[in-house]
Backbone bond lengths (Angstrom), bond angles and torsions (degrees), N, CA, C in turn:
res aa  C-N    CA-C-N  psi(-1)  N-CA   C-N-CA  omega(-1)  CA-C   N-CA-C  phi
1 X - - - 1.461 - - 1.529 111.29 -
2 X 1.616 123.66 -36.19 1.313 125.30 164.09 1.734 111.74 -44.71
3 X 1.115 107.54 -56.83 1.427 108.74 -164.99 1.371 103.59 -78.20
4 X 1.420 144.08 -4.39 1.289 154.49 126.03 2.210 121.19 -19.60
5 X 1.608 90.63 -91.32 1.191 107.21 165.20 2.040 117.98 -60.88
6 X 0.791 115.01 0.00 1.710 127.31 -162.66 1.884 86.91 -94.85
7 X 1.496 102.63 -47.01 1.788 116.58 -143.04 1.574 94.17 -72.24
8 X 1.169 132.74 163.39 1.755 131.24 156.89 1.137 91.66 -63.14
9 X 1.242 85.91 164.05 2.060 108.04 176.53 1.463 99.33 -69.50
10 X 1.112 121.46 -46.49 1.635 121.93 -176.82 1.330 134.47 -55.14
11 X 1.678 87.31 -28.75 1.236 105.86 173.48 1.820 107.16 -86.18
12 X 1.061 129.18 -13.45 1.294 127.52 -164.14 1.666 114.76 -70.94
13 X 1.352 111.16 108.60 1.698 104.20 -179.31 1.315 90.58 -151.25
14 X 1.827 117.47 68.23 1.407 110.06 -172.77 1.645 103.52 -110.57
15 X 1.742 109.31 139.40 1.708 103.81 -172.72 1.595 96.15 -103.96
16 X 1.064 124.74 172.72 1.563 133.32 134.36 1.284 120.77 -87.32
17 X 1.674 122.67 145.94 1.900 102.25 150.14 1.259 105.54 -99.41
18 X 1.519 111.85 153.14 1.233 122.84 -178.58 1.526 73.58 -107.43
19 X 1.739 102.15 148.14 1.308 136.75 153.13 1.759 113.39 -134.97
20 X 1.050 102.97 -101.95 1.721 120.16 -172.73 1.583 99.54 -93.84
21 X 1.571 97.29 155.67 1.441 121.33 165.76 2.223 91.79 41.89
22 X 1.105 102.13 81.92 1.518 124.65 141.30 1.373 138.74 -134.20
23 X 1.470 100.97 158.64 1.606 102.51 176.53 1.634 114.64 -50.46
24 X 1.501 95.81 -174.63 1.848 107.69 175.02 1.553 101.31 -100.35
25 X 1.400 117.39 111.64 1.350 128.94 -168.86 1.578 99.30 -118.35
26 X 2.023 95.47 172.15 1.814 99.50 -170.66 1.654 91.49 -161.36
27 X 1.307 108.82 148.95 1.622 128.86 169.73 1.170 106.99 -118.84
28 X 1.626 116.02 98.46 1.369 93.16 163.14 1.285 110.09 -116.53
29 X 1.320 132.82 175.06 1.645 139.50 179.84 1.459 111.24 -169.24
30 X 1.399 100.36 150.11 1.842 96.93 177.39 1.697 91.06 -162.38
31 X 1.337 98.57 153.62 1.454 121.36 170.09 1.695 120.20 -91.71
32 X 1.342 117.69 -27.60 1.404 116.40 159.71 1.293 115.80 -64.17
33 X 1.485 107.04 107.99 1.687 129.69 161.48 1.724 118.94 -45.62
34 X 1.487 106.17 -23.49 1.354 112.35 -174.78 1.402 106.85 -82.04
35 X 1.359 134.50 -17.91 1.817 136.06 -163.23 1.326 82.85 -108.64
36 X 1.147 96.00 110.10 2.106 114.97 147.84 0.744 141.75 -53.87
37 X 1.358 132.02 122.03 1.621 123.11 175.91 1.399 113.39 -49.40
38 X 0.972 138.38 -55.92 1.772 150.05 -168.76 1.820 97.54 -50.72
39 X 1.470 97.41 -59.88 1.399 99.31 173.21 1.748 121.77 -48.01
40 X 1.183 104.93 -41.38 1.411 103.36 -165.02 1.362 107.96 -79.81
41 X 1.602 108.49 -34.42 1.997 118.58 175.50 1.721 103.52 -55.28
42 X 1.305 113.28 -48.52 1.395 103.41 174.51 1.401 127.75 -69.78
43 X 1.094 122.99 -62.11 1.793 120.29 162.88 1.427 112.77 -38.20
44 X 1.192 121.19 -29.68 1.468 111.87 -174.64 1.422 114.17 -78.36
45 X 1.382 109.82 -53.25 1.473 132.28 -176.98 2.260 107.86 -61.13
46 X 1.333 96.72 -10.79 1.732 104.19 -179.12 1.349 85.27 -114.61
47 X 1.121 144.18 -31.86 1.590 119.43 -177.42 1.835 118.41 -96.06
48 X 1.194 94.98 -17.29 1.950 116.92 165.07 1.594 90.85 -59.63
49 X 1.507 106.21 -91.23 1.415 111.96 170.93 2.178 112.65 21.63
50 X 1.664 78.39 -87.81 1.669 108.99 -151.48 1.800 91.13 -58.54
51 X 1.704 104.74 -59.39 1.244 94.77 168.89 1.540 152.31 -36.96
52 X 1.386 96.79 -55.36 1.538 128.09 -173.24 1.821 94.34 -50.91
53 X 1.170 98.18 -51.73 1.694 111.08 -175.78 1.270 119.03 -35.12
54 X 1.140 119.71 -32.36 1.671 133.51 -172.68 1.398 105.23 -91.61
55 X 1.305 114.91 22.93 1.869 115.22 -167.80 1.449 86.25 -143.61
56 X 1.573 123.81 -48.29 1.741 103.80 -152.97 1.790 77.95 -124.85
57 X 1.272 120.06 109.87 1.427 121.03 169.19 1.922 107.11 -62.81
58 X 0.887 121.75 -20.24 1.445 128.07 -174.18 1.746 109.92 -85.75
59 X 1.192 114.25 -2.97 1.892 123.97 -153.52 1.131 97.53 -84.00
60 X 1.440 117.12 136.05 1.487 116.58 -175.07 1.997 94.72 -152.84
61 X 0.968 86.76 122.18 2.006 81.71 -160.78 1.542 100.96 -73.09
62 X 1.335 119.54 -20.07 1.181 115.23 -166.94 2.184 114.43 -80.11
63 X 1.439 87.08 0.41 1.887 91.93 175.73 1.709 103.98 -125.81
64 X 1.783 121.34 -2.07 1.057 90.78 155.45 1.391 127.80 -119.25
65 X 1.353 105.37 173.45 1.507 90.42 -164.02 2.190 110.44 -86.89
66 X 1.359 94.28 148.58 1.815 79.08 162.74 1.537 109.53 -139.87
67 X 1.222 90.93 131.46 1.121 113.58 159.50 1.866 167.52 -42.65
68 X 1.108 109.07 44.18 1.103 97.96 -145.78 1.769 110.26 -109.76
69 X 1.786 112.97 156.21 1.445 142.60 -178.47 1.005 121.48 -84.21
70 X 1.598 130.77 161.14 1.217 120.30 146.17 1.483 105.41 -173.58
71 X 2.044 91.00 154.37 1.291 83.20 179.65 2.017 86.33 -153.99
72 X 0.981 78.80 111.66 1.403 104.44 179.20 1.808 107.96 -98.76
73 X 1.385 106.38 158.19 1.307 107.98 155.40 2.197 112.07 -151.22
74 X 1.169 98.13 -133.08 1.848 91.53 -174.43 1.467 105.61 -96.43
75 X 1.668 104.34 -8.61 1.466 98.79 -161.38 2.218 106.70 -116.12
76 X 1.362 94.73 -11.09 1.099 110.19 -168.81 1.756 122.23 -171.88
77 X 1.600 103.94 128.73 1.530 114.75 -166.74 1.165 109.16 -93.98
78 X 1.310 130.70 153.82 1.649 151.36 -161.77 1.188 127.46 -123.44
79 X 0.859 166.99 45.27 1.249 152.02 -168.51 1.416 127.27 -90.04
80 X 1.597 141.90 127.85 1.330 139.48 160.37 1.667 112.28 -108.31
81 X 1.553 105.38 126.73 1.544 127.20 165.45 1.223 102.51 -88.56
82 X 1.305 120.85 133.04 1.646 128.88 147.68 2.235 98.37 -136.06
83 X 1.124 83.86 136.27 1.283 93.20 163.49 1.752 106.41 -139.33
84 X 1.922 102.46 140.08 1.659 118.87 -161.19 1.233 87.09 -75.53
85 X 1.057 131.06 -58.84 1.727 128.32 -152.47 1.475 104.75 58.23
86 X 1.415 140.31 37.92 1.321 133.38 142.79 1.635 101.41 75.46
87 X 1.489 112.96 -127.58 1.008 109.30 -157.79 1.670 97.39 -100.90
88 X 1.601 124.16 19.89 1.650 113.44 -174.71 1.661 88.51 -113.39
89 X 1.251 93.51 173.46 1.868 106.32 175.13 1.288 100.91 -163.88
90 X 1.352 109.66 173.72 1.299 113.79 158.99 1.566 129.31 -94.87
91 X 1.588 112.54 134.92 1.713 110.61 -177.58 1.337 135.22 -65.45
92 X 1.674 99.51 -19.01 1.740 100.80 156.03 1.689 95.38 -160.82
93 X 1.387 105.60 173.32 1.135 104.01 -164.99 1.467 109.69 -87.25
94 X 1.518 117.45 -18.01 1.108 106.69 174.60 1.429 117.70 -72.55
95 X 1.183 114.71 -22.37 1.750 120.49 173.38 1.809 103.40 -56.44
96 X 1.290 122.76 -32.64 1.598 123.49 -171.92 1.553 91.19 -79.38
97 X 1.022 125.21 -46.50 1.560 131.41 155.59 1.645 119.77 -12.52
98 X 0.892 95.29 -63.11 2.134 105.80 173.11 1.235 97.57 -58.63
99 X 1.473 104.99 -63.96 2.012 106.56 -168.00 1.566 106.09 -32.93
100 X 1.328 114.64 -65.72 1.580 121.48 -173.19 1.371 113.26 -68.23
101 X 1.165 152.55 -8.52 1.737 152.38 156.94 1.418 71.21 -68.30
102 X 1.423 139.64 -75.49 1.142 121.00 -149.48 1.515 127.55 -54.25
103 X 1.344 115.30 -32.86 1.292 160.79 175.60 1.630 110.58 -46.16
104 X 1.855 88.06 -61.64 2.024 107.94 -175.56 1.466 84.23 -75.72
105 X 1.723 145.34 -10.73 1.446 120.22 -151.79 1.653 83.15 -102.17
106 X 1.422 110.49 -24.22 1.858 99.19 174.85 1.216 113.86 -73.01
107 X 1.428 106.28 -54.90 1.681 98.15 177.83 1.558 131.13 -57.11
108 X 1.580 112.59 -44.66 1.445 98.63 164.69 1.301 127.86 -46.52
109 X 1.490 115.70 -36.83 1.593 116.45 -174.96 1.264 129.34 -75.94
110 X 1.641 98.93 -15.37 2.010 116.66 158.78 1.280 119.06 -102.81
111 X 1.445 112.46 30.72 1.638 105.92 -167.94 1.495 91.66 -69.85
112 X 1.687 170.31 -39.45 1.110 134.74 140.65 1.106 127.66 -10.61
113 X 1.172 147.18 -61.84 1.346 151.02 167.87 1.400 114.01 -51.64
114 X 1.269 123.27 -38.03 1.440 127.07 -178.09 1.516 125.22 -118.21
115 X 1.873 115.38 54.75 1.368 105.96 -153.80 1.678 110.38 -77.94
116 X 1.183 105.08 -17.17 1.370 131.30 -158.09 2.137 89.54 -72.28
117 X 1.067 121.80 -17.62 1.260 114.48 164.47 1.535 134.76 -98.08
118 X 1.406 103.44 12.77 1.377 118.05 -178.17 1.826 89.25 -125.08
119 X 1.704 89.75 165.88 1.728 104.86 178.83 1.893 94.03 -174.08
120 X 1.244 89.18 170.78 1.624 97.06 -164.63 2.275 87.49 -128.51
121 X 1.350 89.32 138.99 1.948 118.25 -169.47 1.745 85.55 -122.41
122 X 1.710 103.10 133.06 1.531 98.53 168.38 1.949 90.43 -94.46
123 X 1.359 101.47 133.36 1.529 104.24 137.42 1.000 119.91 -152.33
124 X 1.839 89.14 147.76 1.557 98.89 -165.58 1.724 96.58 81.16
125 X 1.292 84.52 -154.62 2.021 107.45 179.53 1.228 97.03 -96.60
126 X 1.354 163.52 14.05 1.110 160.78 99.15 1.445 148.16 -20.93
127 X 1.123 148.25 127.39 1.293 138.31 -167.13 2.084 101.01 -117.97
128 X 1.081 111.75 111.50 1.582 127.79 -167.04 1.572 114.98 -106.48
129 X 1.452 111.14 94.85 1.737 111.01 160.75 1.368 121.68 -23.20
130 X 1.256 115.57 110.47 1.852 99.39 167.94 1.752 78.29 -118.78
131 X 1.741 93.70 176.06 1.287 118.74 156.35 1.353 111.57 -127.69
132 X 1.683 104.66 159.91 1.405 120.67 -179.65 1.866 108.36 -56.97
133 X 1.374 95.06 -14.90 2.190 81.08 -145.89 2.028 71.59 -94.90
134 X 1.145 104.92 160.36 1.680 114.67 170.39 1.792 84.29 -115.35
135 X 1.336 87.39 125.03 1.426 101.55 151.98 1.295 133.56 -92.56
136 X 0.872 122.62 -7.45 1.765 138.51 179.73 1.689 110.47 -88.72
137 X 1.543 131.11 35.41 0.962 90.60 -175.19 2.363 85.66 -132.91
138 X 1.336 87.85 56.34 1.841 93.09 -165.58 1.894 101.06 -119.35
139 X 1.332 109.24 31.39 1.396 113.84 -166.65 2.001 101.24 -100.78
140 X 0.985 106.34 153.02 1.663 103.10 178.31 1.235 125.30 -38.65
141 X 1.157 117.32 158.16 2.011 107.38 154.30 1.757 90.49 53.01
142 X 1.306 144.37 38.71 1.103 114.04 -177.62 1.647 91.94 -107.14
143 X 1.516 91.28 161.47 1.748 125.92 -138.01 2.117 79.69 -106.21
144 X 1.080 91.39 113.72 1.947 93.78 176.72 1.982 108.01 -136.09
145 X 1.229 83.22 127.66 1.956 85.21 -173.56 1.402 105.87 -67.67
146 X 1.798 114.68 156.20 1.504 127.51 173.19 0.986 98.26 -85.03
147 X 1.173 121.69 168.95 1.538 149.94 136.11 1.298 108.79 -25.93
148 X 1.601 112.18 140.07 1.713 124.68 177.78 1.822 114.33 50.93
149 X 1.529 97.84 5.42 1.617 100.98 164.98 1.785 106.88 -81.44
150 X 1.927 108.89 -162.03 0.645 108.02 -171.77 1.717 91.88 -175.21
151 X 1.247 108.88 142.63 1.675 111.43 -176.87 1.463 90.00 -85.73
152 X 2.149 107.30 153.42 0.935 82.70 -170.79 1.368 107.37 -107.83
153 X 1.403 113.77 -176.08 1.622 119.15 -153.70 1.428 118.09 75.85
154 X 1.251 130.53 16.90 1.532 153.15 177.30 1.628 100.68 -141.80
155 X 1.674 92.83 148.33 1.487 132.03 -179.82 1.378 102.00 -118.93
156 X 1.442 131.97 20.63 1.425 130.05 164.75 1.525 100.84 -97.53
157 X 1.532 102.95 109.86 1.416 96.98 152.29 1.648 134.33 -104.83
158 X 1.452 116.91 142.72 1.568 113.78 167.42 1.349 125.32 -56.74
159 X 1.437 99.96 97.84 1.452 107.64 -177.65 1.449 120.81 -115.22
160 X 1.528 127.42 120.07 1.264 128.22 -178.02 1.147 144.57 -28.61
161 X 1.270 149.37 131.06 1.908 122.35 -168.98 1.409 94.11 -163.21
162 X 1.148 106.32 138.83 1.775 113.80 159.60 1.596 101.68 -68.03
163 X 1.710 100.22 159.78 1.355 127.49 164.88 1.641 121.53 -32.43
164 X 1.517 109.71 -28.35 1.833 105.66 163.73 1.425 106.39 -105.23
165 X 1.342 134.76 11.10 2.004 131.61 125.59 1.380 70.47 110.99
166 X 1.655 143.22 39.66 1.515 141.91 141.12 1.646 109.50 -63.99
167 X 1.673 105.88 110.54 1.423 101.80 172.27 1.670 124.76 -76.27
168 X 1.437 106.75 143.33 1.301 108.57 -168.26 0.987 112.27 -103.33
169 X 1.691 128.40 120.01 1.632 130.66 -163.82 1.637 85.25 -53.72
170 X 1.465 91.46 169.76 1.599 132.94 161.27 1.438 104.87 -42.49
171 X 1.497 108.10 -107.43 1.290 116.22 164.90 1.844 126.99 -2.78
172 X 0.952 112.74 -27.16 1.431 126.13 -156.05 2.068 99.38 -115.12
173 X 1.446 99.78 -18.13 1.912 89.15 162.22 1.174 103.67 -111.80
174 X 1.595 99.55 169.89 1.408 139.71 -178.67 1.879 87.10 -108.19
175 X 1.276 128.07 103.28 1.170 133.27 160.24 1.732 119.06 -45.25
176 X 1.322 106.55 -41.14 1.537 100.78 166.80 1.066 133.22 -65.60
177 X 1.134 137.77 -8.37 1.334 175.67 -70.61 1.454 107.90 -179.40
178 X 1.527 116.68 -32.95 1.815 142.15 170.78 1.099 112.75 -113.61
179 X 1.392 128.94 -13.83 1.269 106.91 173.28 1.786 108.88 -76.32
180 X 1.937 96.39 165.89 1.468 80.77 164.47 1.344 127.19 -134.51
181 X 1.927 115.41 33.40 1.232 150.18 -178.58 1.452 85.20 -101.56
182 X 1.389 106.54 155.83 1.856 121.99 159.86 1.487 91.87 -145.98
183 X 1.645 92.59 173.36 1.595 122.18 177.00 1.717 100.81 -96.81
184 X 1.407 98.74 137.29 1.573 94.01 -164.54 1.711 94.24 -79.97
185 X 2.019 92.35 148.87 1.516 92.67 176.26 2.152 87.29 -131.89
186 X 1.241 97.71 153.32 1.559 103.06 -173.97 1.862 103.93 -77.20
187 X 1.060 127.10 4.75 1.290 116.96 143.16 1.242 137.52 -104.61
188 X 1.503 117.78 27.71 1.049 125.10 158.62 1.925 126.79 -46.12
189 X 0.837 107.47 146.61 1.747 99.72 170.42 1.304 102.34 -118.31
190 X 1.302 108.18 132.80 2.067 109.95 170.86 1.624 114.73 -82.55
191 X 1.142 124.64 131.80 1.261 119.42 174.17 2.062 95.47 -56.84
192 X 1.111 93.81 150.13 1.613 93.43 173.85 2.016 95.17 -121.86
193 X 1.302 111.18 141.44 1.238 124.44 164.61 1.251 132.24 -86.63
194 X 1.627 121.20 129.93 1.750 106.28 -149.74 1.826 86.28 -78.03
195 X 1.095 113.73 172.88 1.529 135.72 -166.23 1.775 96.65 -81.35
196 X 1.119 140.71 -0.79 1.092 154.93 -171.74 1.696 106.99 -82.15
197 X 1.793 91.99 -61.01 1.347 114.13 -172.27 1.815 112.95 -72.04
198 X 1.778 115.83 -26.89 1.383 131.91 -165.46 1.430 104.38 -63.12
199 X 1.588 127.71 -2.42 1.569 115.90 -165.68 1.480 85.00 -129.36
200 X 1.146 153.91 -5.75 0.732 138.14 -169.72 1.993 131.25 -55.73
């Protein structure tokens, strides 16, 4: 994180790998200019909620904290979820992997309830459903950008914000705080997955 905050901003294109023992993380992005960020932090954070619940019997959203990024621009919206969950994590990332199939299997089945996370991309002569949340991003060793970085060949940087998309100076985070890898400590707790969710 020194050599992070140390680097110019210009220079900043720093990733983590997530492997073992991480938080509950999210990618979302969309090309419709019309779906809001504000909108999407709230629907997400009430349908995480309801979900999440069926994984950590102890989860109470109102003591942990979440986290969230963004880096939007005119042509395309950003968003990063991490939530700490205190002293639990997950034991590999592909295990957080199940949670979310499980996750896309709630949301597809309320997409009435949740239209504001779907949008339609022409390609080709076709008009194609995407959703905001990427599900593809729960694979090993996977490569996830920090805060105040920036992919390179892009001028979008990940920049911090509370839940009404207020950016939070520099000075004012704890960078560990965004990541969503940790250093294993032996009081960790693993979320465990009910046997329901394991075949999925």
């Amino acid at each position: 994180t020194k050599n992070l905050l140390d680097a110019k901003p210009e220079d900043r294109k720093f990733y983590e790998v997530i492997t073992n023992n991480c938080n509950t993380y999210a990618d979302l992005e969309w090309t419709d200019m019309s779906i809001f960020e504000d909108d999407i932090i709230n629907s997400f954070t009430n349908l995480f909620s309801k979900v999440f619940s069926k994984i950590d019997d102890g989860f109470n959203k109102e003591i942990f904290d979440y986290k969230w990024s963004i880096s939007s621009d005119d042509k395309k919206k950003s968003l990063h979820f991490n939530h700490t969950g205190g002293v639990s994590c997950w034991s590999k990332v592909e295990e957080q992997g199940v949670f979310w199939k499980y996750f896309k299997k709630k949301l597809y089945n309320s997409k009435d309830e949740f239209p504001e996370f779907f949008y339609l991309v022409k390609e080709g002569d076709k008009l194609v459903e995407k959703c905001v949340i990427d599900f593809a991003v729960y694979t090993k060793n996977r490569m996830w950008r920090t805060i105040f970085s920036h992919k390179h060949g892009s001028n979008r940087i990940l920049k911090p914000c509370t839940q009404y998309l207020d950016l939070i100076e520099e000075e004012e985070v704890e960078i560990e705080d965004y990541l969503s890898s940790r250093e294993y400590k032996d009081y960790y707790k693993y979320y465990e997955l009910p046997k329901h969710l394991k075949n999925i």
